[in-house]
N, C-alpha and C positions, 0 to 999 in steps of 0.2 A: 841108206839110199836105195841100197834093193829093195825095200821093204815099201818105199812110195813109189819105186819103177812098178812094181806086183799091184798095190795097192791103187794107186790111180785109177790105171783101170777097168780096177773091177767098179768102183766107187762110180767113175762115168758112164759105165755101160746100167747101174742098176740106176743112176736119176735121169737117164734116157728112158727106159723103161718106166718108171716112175711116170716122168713128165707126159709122155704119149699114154698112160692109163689115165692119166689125170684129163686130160686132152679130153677121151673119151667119156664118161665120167661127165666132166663139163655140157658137153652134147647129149648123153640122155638126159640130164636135168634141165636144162631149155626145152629139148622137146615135151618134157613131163611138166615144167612151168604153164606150159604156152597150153597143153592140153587141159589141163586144171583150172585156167583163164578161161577158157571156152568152155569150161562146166560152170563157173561162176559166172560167167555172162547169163549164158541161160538160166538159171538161176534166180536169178536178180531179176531178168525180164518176167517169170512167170510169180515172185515174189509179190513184185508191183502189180498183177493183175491179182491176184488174190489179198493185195492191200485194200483195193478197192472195194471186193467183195466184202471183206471185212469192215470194211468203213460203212457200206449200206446196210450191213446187219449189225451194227454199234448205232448207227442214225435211227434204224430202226427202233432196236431195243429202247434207248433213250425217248420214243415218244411216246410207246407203250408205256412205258413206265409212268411217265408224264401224266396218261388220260386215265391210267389206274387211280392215280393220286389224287386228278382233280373226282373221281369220283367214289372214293373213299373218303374224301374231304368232305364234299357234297352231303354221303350218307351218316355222317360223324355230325355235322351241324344240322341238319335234319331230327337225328335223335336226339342232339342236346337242346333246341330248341322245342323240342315235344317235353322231354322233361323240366326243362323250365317251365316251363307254362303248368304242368300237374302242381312244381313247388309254390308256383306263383298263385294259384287255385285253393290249394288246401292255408295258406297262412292268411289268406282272406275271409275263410268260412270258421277260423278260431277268433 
């Protein structure tokens, strides 16, 4: 019995201590949440403008692409049309 008379409290004097570190603890981690929120906000906000930026230079790129093609195409059926017409020449004059 003397031994929980002793013992008690020490036991309630260190989860006093305990509990009020914890307390504390608690309060810098909301303040460091809430700051961290407000770096991902802004974040996000300048995210979305350099979304855009990126979406007109993907629009972009995509038509370049596009007008290369149609005129690589263009100069593809040009020369196959030039060489047909030599094959189509020389098996007329055998």
């Amino acid at each position: 019995m003397e031994l929980f008379d002793i013992l008690l409290p020490i036991l309630i004097g260190v989860l006093i201590v305990l509990v009020i570190f914890l307390i504390g603890l608690v309060i810098k981690l909301i303040n460091t949440v809430e700051k961290v929120n407000g770096i991902l906000d802004d974040v996000n906000r300048k995210l979305i403008k350099v979304d855009g930026l990126f979406d007109l230079i993907d629009r972009t790129a995509d038509c370049a692409s596009n007008f290369s093609d149609k005129i690589v195409t263009s100069i593809s059926n040009t020369i196959n049309k030039i060489f047909r017409r030599k094959k189509k020449g020389t098996d007329e004059d055998e």
